[in-house]
C-alpha positions as CSV (number, residue, x, y, z in Angstrom):
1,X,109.3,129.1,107.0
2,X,107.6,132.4,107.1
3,X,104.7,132.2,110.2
4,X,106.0,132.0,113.5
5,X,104.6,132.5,116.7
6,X,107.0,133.2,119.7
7,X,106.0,132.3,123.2
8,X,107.8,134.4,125.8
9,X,107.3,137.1,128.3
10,X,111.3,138.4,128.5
11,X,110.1,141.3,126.3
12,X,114.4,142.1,125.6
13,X,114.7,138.5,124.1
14,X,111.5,138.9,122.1
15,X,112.8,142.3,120.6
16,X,116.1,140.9,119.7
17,X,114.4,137.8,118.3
18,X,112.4,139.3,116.2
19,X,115.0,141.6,115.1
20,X,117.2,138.3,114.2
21,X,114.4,136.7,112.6
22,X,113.5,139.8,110.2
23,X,117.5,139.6,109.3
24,X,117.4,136.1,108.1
25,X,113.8,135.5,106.7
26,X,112.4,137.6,104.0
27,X,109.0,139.5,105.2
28,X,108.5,137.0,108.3
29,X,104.8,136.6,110.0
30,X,105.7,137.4,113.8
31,X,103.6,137.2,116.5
32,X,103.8,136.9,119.9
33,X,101.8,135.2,123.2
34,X,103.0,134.8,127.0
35,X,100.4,132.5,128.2
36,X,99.2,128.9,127.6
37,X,95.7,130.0,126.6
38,X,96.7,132.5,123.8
39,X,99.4,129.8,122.4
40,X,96.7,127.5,122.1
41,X,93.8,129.8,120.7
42,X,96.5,131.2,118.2
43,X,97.8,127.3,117.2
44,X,93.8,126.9,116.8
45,X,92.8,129.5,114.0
46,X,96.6,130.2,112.2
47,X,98.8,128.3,110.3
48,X,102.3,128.2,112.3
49,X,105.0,126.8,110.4
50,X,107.7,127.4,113.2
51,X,106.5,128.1,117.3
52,X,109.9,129.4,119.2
53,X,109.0,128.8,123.0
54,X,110.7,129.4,126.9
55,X,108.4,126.8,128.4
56,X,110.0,128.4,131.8
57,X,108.4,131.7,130.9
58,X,104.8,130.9,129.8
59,X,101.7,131.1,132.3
60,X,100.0,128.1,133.6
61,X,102.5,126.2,130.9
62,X,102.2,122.4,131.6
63,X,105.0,119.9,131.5
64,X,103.3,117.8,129.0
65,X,102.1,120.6,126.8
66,X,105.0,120.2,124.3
67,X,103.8,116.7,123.6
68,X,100.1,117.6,123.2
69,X,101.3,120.7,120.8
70,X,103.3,117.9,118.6
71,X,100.2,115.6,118.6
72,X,97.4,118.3,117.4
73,X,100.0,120.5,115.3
74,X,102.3,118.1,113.5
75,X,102.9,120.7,110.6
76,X,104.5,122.8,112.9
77,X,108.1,122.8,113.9
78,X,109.0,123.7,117.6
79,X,112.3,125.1,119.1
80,X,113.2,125.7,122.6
81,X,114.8,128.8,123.4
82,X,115.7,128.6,126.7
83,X,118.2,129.2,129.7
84,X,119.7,125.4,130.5
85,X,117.7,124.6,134.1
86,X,117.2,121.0,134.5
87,X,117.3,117.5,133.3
88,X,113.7,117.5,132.8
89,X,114.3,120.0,130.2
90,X,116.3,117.9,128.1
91,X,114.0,114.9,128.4
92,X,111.2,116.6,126.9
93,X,113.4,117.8,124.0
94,X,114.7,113.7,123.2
95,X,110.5,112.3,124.7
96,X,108.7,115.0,122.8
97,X,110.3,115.0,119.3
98,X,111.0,118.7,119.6
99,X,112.7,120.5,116.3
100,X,115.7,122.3,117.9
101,X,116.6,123.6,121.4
102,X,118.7,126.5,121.7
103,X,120.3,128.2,124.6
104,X,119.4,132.2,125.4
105,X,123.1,133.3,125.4
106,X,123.8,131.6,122.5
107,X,125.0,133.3,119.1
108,X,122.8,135.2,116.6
109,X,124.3,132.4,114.2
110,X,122.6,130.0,116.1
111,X,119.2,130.7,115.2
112,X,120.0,130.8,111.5
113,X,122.0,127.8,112.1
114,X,118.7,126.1,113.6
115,X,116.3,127.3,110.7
116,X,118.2,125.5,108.4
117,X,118.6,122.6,109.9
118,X,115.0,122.3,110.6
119,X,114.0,123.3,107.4
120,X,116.2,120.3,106.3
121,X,114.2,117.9,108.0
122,X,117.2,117.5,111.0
123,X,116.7,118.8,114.8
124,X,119.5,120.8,116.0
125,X,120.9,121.2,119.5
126,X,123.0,124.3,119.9
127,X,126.6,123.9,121.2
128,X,125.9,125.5,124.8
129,X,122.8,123.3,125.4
130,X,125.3,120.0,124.0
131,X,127.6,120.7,127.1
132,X,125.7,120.9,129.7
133,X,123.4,117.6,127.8
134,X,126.9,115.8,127.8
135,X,127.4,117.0,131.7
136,X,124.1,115.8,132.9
137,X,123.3,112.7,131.4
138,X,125.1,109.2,132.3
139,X,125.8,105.9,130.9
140,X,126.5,102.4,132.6
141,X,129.8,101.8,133.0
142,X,130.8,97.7,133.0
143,X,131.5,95.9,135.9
144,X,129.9,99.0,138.8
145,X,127.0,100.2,139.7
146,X,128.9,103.8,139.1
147,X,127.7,105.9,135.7
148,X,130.2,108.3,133.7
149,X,128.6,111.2,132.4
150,X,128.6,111.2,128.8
151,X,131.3,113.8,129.0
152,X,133.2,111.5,131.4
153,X,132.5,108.9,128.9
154,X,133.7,110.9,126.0
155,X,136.9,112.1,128.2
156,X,137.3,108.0,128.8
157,X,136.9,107.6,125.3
158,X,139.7,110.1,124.2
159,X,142.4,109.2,126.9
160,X,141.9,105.2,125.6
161,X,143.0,106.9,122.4
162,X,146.2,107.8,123.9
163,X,145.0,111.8,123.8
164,X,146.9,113.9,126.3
165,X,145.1,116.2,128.7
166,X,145.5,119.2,127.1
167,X,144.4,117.9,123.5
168,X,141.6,116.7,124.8
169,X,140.8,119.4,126.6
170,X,140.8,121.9,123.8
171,X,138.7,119.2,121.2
172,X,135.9,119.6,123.8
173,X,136.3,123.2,124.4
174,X,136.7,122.6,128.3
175,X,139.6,124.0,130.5
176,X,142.5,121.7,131.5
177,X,141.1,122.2,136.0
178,X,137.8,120.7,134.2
179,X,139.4,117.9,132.2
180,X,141.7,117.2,135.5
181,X,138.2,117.3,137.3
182,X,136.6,114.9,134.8
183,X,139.1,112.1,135.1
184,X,139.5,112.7,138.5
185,X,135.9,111.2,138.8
186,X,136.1,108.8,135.9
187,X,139.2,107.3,138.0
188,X,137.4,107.4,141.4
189,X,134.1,105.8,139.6
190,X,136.1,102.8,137.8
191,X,138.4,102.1,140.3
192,X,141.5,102.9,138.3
193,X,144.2,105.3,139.7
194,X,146.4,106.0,136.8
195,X,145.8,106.9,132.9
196,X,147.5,103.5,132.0
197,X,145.1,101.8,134.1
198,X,141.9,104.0,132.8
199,X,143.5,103.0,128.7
200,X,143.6,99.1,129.9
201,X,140.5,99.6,131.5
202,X,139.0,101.0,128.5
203,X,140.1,98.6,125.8
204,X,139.4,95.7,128.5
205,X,135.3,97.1,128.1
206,X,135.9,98.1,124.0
207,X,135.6,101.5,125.0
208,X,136.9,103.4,121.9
């Protein structure tokens, strides 16, 4: 991929993008919009391969613009790069086929890490954006009307495995207060009230 067109108004993140992107692809097409109606007019008349957006940050940008850019521009690939700020912001990346969503603090690995995924023919979710996905969303769990998070499920998942706290801990990159936390409210949502309890629960629901 050589043409993209970034669509953000943080003018620091645009210079360091385009510094990244000049590092990692040979003589790149860059250019750059902050509102809804130059996106569109550029899509229009130029061949985009790759379009790297902040939905947050464009003017009079529309919730369901990401799908209608996907329907008229199928050629072209599209990654989020964006602060974390909602659920919403996650369901347009699963509802709306987008290519990759990357968090702003992330790495400058990240974006190469993205590219070729992409370019591949996989989407990527960065690590940062992963967490907080696994934090947010939730599953059923059998026999309540209470949902685990899928990190809670995950967490359930490792302690039926006979994983201590601190091993599990450190596989999910998490603190040992946050995993304490987690089971905390994986206990108080299955009605269990010790880990042998929470293993027999889980191999009760073939939870493995």
């Amino acid at each position: 991929m050589k043409n993209f067109l970034i669509a953000d108004s943080e003018n620091l993140h645009i210079i360091g993008l385009r510094h990244t992107l000049k590092k990692l692809v040979k003589a790149p097409n860059l250019k750059v919009v902050n509102s809804r109606e130059d996106l569109f007019k550029y899509l229009d008349k130029n061949d985009v391969e790759c379009l790297i957006i902040d939905p947050n940050n464009i003017f009079l940008f529309y919730d369901d613009d990401l799908k209608i850019i996907k329907k008229n521009y199928p050629a072209c690939k599209i990654i989020i790069l964006s602060y974390f700020k909602n659920k919403q912001t996650i369901d347009s990346f699963l509802k709306d086929n987008i290519n990759g969503f990357i968090s702003k603090d992330c790495e400058e690995q990240t974006i190469y890490n993205a590219l070729y995924k992409i370019q591949n023919g996989e989407r990527y979710l960065c690590p940062k954006t992963l967490n907080t996905f696994l934090d947010v969303f939730a599953l059923p769990t059998p026999q309540s009307d209470e949902k685990l998070t899928l990190r809670e499920f995950e967490i359930l998942k490792q302690i039926a495995k006979g994983n201590n706290g601190k091993n599990i801990a450190s596989q999910l990159f998490i603190s040992i207060h946050t995993f304490r936390t987690h089971r905390k409210n994986i206990m108080k949502k299955t009605g269990r009230h010790t880990t042998s309890e929470l293993i027999l629960y889980a191999l009760e629901n073939k939870i493995k």
